[in-house]
N, C-alpha and C positions, 0 to 999 in steps of 0.2 A: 207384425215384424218387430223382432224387440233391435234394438238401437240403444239401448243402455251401455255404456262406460264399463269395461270391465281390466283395472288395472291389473289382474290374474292374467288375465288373455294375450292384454299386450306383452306383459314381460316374458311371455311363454314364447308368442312368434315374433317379436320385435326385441325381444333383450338386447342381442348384442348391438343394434341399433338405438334403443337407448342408451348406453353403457359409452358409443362413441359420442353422442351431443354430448353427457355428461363431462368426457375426457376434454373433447372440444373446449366447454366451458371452464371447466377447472383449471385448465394450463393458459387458456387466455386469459383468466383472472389472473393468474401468478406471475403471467409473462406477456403482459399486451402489446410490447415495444419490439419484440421479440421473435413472438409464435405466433401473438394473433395480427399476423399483415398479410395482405394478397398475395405478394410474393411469397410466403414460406408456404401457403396454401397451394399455389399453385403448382407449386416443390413438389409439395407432396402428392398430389393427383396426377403430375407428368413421371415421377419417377418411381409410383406402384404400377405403372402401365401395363410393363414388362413384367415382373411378377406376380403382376393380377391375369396376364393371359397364362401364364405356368400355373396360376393354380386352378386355374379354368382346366386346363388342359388336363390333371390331376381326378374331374371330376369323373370323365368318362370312365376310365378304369372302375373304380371306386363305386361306382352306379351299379354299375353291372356283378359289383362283389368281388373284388380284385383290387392290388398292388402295381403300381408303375415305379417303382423306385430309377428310374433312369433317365426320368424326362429332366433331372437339372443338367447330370449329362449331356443330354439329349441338345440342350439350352448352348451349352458351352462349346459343344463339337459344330454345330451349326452357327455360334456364332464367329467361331476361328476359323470356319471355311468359310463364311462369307468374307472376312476381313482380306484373308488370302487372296481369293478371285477380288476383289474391288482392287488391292494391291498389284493384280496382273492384270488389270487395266478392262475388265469386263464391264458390260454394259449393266445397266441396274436389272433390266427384266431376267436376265439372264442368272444373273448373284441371286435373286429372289426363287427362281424356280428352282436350282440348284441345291440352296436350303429347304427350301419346303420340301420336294424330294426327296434329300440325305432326312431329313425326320420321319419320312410318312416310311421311310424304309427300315428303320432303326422301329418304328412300331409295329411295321410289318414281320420284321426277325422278332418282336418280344412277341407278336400273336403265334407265329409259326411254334415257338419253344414251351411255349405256353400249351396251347390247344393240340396242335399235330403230334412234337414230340413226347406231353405229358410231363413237364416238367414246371414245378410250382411256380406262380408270377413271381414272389419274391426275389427267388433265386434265382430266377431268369434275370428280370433285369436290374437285381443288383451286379450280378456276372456282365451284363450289357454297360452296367455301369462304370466299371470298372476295364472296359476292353475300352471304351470310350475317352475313356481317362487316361489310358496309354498313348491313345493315337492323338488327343492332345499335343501330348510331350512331343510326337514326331512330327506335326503340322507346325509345331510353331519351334520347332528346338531348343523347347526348353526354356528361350528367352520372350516377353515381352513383343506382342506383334502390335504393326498397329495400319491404319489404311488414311487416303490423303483424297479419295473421290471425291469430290465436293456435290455430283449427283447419288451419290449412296446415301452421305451425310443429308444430303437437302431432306432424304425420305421420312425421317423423323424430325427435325431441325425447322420444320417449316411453325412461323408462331401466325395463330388465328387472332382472329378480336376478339382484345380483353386481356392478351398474352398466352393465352391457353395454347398448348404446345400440340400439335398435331397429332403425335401418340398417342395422346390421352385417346382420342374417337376411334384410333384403332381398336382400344382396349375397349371402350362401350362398343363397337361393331361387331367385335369376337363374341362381347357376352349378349345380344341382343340374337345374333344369331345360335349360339350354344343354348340360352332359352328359350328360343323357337323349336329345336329341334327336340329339347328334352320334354316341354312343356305339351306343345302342339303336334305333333307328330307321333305318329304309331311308334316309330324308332324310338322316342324316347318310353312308351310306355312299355316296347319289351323288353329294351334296356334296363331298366328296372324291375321287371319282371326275373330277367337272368340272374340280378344280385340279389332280389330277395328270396329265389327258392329256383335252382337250377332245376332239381329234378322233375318240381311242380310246372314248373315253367314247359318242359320238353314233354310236359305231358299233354299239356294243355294246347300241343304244337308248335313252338317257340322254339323257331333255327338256334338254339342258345350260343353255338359254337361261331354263327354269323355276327351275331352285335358283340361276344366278347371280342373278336377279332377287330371288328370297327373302333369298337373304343379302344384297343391299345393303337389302332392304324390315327385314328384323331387325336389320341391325345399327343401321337407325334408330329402331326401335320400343326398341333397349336406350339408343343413345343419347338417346330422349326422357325415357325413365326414369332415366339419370343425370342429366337437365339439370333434370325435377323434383322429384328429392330435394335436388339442390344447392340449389334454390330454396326448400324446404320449409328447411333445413339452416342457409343461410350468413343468410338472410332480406335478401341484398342481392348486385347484381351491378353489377359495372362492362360503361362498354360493348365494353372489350376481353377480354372472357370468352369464356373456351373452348380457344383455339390453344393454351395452356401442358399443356392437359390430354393433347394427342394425341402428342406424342412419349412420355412414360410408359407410356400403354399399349399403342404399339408394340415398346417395349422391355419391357414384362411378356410379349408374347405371343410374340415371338420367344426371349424366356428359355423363355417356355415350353415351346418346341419343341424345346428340346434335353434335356428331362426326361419322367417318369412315361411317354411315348408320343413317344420322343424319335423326332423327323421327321415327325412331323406336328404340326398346329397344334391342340391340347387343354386344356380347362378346367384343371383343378388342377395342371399345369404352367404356367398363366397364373396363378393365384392363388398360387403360391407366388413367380411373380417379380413379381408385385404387392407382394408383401411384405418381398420379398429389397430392390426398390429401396427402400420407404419407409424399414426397419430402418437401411439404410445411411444411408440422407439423414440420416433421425431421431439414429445413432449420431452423425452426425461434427458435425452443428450443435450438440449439449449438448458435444459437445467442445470448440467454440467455432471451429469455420469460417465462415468467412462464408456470404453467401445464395449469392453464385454457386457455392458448391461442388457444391448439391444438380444444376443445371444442368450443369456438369460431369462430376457423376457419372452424370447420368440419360444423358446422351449417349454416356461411353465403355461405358456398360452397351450403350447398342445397339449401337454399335457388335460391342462384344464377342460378344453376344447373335446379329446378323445372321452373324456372321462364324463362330459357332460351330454356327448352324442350319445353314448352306450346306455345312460341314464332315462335317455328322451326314448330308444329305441325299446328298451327293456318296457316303461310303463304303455308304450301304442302299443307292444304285443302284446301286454296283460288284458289293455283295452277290449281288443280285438278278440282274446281268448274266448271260446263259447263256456258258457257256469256248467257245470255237471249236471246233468240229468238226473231228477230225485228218481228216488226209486219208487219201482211200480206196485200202488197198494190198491186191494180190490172197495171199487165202487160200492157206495150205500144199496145201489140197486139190487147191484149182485150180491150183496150178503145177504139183502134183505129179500130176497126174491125165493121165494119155494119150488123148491126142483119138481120139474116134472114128472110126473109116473106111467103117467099115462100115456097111450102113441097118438101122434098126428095124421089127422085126416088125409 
């Protein structure tokens, strides 16, 4: 069993995990009074919560070889009609179902447009995107909503020992159970099967058109559950909520891809580039950058991120490729062998 140290290996499946202690370390050097305190940590691990289950919820599409451009929407429209009902005075089981619901249905219209009608994910639901965006404007008129339940607020609001804020376990609960399902379960393995070769896939008997429909139906059921805790959380939303939220989490999950299960699309390689962008953002504004830096920087990460998955994915199919077959030249035998003349007995 070899057991030897190979810093090649690590940086290949744990880069962007080294890359964050790094950051860790580097900005509590510069700023220990600062950034390196419980409190700013904690900051940070309660309020990636919500955009770490959006970019969870990003995976499913994405597995399966497909575009959800609608789930920040998704995030926003779910989190103003929670606000709304907590506002008209609804009970919390009832705001929760209500959201989870409007999401799983908002991914049941993107699977519908998608698969049934033949129409590209993209443009499905950046279109979903964009209708979602309108009814914004009409739920909240345009102005500023906000909600005053104090059993709505409790649902994220509640602090554990040590301070750690109760979201946070949502967000480990989402991804513990999204890496069961993709990990451990046949679902995830024809899930993956779907995005990495449909055709091959439905050859092979793979319902393909059944797990693309799931993963856009989940990744709405997770984004109705970020757009309810935001709601439970911020206790107020503008009508332009949501679109800010969807590039992050495409850039946490393509970071992801190039770690822990590098070339494919996987939880806790999403969850640590959830974390890797926040640290950054969070390092460089106590620094004192401005606000657009964090935009900035969330961008060249995907950048960086797309450019380094397509990298990872391009050398595993070289890997994979079969070498050509030399060409067939005749055996010593047979050259050397004397043809017969004569018949067989």
């Amino acid at each position: 069993m070899n057991l030897r140290f190979s810093p090649g290996a690590l940086m290949k499946n744990y880069g962007i995990v080294v890359f964050l202690v790094l950051m860790i370390v580097v900005f509590s050097a510069l700023m220990p009074d600062t950034f390196a305190t419980s409190g700013n940590f904690r900051q940070i691990l309660a309020d990636q919560a919500v955009p770490g289950i959006l970019a969870l919820a990003v995976i499913l599409p994405l597995a399966a070889g497909e575009f959800d451009l609608s789930v920040g929407a998704n995030l926003g429209i779910c989190t103003i009609t929670g606000i709304v009902l907590a506002g008209n005075g609804l009970p919390l089981p009832l705001i929760m179902l209500a959201t989870l619901a409007l999401g799983m249905l908002i991914g049941a219209i993107n699977a519908f447009m998608t698969i049934v009608v033949g129409v590209n994910a993209f443009i499905a639901t950046l279109g979903m995107a964009t209708i979602l965006a309108g009814l914004n404007l009409l739920l909240t008129n345009s102005t500023l909503i906000t909600h005053s339940s104090d059993a709505f607020s409790a649902l994220t609001g509640i602090r554990l020992p040590g301070g750690l804020q109760v979201v946070i376990f949502y967000f480990l609960a989402a991804a513990l159970a999204l890496w069961f399902i993709l990990e451990r379960t046949p679902f995830g393995r024809y899930l993956r099967a779907t995005g990495m070769g449909r055709d091959a896939a439905e050859l092979s008997g793979v319902r393909t058109k059944r797990y693309l429909a799931a993963a856009f139906i989940g990744a709405g059921l997770l984004g109705g559950l970020a757009g309810t805790l935001q709601a439970s959380r911020a206790g107020n939303a503008t009508p332009d909520l949501g679109p800010e939220f969807l590039l992050p989490a495409y850039a946490a999950a393509f970071l992801g891809a190039t770690a822990i299960r590098a070339g494919y699309f996987n939880v806790w390689g999403t969850v640590a580039g959830v974390y890797l962008l926040a640290v950054g953002a969070n390092g460089l504004v106590i620094l004192g950058a401005k606000t657009w830096v964090t935009n900035v920087f969330n961008g060249v990460a995907l950048l960086i991120a797309v450019s380094a998955a397509t990298l990872v994915q391009r050398r595993k199919t070289r890997a994979v490729r079969p070498a050509p077959a030399a060409p067939a030249t005749p055996s010593a035998e047979t050259s050397e062998a004397p043809q017969s003349t004569g018949t067989t007995a």
